[in-house]
N, C-alpha and C positions, 0 to 999 in steps of 0.2 A: 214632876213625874207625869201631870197629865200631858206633858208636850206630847213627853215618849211615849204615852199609848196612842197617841193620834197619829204621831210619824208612823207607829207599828201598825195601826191599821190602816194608814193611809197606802205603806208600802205592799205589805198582803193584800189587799183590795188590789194594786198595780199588779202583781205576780199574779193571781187568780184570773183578771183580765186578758193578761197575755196571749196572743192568739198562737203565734209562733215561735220560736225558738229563738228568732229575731228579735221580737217585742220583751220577751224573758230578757236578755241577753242587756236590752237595754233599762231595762228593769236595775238589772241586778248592778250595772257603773252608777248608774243614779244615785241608789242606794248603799251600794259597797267597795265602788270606786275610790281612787285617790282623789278626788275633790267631792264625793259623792254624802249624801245627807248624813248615814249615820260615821263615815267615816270623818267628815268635820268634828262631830261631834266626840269622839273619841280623841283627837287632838285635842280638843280643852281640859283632859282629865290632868295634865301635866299643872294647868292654873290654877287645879284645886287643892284646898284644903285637903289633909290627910282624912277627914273624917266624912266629906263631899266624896272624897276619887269611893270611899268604902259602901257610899250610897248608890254613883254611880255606875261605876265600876262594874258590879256585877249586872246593872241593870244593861247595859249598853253592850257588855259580851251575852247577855243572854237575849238580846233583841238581834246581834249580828249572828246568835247562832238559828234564831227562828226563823228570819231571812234567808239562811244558807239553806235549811232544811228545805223551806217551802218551794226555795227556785226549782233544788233537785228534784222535789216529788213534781214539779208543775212541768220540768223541763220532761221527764218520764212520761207522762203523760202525751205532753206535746209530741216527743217521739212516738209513742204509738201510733197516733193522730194518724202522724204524716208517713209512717209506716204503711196504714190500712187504709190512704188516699192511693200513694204509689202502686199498691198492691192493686190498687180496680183500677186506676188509668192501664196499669202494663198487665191485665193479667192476658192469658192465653186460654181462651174458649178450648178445652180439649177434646168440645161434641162433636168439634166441626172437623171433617176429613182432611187428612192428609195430603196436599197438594202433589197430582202426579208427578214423577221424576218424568226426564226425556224416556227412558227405556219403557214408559207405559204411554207418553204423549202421542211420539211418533208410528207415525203408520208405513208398512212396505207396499208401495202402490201392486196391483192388482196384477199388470204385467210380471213383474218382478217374480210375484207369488206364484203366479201360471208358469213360471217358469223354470220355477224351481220344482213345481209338480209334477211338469213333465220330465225334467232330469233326473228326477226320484224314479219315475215312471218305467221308462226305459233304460237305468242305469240296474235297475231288478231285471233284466232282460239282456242283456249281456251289452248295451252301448255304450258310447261316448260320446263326449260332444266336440262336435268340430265350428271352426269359427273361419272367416274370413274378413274382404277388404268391404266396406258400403261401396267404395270407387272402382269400378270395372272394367276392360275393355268391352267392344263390342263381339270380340272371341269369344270371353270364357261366358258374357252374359245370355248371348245368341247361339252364333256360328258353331261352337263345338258341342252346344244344347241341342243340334241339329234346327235349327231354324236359319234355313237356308236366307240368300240376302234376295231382302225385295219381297219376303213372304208375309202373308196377311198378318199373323202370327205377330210379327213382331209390332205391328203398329197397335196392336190390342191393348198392347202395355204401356202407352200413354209414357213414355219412358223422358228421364231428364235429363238433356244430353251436356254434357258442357262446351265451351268452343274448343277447336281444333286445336294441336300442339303444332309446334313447329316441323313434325312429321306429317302433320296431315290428320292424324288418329284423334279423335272425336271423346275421351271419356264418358263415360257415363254414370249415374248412379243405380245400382242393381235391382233391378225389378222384380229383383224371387234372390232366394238365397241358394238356388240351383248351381249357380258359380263355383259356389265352395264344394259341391261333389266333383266337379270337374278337377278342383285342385287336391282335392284329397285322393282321385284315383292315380294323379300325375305322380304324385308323392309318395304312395304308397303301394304293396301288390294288394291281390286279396289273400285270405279274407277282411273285407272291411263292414265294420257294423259301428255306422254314426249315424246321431240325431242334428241337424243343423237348425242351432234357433238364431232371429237375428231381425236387426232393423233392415227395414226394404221401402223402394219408395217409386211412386207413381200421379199423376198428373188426375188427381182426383180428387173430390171431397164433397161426401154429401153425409146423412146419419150413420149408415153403415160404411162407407169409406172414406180416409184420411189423404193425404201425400205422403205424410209415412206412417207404415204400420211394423207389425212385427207377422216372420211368418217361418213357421216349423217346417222342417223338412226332415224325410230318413233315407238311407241308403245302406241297402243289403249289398253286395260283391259275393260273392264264391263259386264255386264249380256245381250246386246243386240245387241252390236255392229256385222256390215257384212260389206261382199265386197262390196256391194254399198256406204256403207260410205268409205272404203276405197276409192275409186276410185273419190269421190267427195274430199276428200281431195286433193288427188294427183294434180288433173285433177286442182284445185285452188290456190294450189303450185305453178307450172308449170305457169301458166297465169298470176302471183303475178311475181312470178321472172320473168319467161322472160320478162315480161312489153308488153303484148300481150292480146288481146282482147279477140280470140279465140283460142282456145286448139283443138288440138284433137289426141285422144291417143287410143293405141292400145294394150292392154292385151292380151299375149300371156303365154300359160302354160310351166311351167317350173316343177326344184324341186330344192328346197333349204333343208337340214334337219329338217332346224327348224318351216319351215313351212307348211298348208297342206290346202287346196290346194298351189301350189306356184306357181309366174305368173311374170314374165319381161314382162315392160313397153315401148314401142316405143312409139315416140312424130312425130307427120307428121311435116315434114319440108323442104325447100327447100336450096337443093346446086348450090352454084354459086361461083366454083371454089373455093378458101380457105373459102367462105365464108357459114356461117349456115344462115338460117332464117327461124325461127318457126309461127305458124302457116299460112303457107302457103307451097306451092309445092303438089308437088307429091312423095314425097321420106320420109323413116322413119329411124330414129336415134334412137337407143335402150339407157337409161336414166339412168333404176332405176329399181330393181328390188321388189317383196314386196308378199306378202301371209298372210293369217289367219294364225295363230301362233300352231303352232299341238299342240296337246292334252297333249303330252310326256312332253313338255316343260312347260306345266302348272302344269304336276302331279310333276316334280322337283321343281317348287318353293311351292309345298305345296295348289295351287288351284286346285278347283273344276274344269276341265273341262266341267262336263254335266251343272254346274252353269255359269259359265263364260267361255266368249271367248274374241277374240280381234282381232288384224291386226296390223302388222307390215312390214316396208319398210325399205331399204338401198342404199343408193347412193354418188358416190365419191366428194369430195366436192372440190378438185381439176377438176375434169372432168368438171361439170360445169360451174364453175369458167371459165374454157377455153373455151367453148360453149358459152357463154355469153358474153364475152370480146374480143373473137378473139386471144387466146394466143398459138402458133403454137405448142409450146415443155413444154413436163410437168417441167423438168430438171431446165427450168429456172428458178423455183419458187426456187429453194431450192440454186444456186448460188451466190447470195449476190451480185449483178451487183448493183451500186448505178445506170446504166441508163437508165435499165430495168424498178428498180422501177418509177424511175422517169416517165416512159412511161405511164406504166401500172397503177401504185399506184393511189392511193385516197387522195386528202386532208382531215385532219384532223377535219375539220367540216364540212364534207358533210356524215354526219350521214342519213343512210337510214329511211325511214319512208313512210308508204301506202301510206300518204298524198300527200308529196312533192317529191315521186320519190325513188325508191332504189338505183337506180345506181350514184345520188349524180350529 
């Protein structure tokens, strides 16, 4: 009997050691396996004596049932163990925030956003938006703009020509989005009341100008329209975007070709160091440029001058954009900095609206 206290505590001692489920495991064939210690031993009860197996016998089922206990409660444990390791390798920090989705990562570049302001803008003012081709003849971009050929006018615009077709006809890329009212009065009667926003492009590039930029234009058409309506629009533009109460603007005569009379717009404003802030100051910032639409450009598309008249405007919709936002170099729009946008950009639901705010 002292053997089997010794194998019994030799084997306990094994079980209690066990580090893992694994080590148990081998534990437990050693001991209670088909070749294993106490089950040898259990095979020799069959050579005993009837009065041996009655000594044995119960000793050697009550040592395989104190083995089977110990593995379970040691295997139990073991489980915990490896339970409460698993649980701190994979746990999830819940302090830490929620990693953006795309619908909060992504930004709406700034253009996009001015763009949509201004459509908001004047679509509360009865317009719409008209669109055309970048590629233009030297007709609709010039000639029927009344800029006569050969006139100083047109070299001003630094313009991109392409080479010659097989006709002889020289394409171009559009140097104002003025085009598109030429095709809009071909295509339509009056009354016409569109906004034209669009990519335009010129032989430039310095902090304030690009090769291409973007640039807004309006066009009134009807039997009554004057400079006083022109100037109430503007002047409600101007106070709509900036997010400003009061306006106050200063028409100054100019000459554009295509219009007559023709007048650049300054906005009173005050400088403070990089910064703008409209209406207020003493200081004026030149905008936008705009005039009644001369007679020549109406007899091109086929109108009545002595019947109709109209007013039309144009303004860079990048220049803005930086007047409004505080953006130092035109350059940066067109670089593709993800940190820029990040800076500058719009989230994707902060859609402008008179209501709740333009700038989002």
């Amino acid at each position: 009997m002292t053997e089997l206290s010794s194998l019994e505590n030799e084997i306990l001692a094994a079980i209690a050691a066990a580090g893992d489920e694994a080590a148990l495991e081998a534990v437990r064939v050693a001991a209670l396996g088909k070749k294993g210690s106490v089950s040898e031993r259990m095979k020799s009860l069959g050579a005993m004596s009837a009065e041996e197996r009655k000594v044995w016998g119960p000793a050697l089922n009550g040592l395989k049932d104190k083995i089977g206990t110990a593995i379970a409660e040691r295997r139990t444990v073991l489980k915990e163990a490896s339970l409460d390791a698993r649980l701190a390798e994979e746990r999830v920090d819940v302090t830490l925030p929620v990693r953006p989705g795309p619908a909060d990562r992504g930004r709406i570049h700034p253009i996009s956003q001015v763009m949509d302001e201004i459509a908001e803008i004047f679509a509360d003012m009865g317009f719409r938006i008209a669109e055309g081709p970048d590629v233009e003849t030297d007709y609709y971009n010039f000639t029927a703009l009344n800029f006569p050929v050969g006139h100083p006018a047109r070299e001003m615009h630094d313009t991109f020509f392409f080479h010659p077709d097989e006709a002889g006809e020289r394409k171009l890329l559009r140097t104002h989005t003025s085009p598109v009212q030429i095709h809009t009065m071909e295509a339509e009667k009056p009354p016409i009341r569109v906004v034209i926003p669009g990519r335009t492009y010129r032989c430039d590039s310095d902090q304030t100008h690009t090769p291409m930029f973007h640039q807004l234009e309006g066009l009134v058409i009807d039997e009554q329209s004057h400079i006083g309506h022109m100037k109430w629009v503007l002047m409600e533009f101007c106070r709509a975007f900036f997010e400003v109460d009061h306006v106050e603007m200063r028409f100054r005569p100019s000459f554009f070709p295509f219009t007559e009379p023709s007048l650049e717009v300054d906005i009173r404003c005050d400088r403070r160091g990089n910064e703008i802030r409209f209406g207020e100051g003493d200081d004026w910032l030149e905008i936008l440029g705009c005039g009644m639409v001369h007679p020549n450009v109406l007899r091109n598309c086929g109108l009545d001058p002595d019947r109709y008249q109209g007013y039309a405007w144009g303004m860079g919709i990048d220049r803005i954009a930086m007047l409004k936002y505080g953006m130092p170099d035109l350059r940066a729009f067109f670089d593709a900095d993800v940190r820029w946008i990040n800076h500058y950009g719009f989230r994707p639901l902060d859609l402008p609206t008179l209501a709740g705010g333009l700038s989002g």
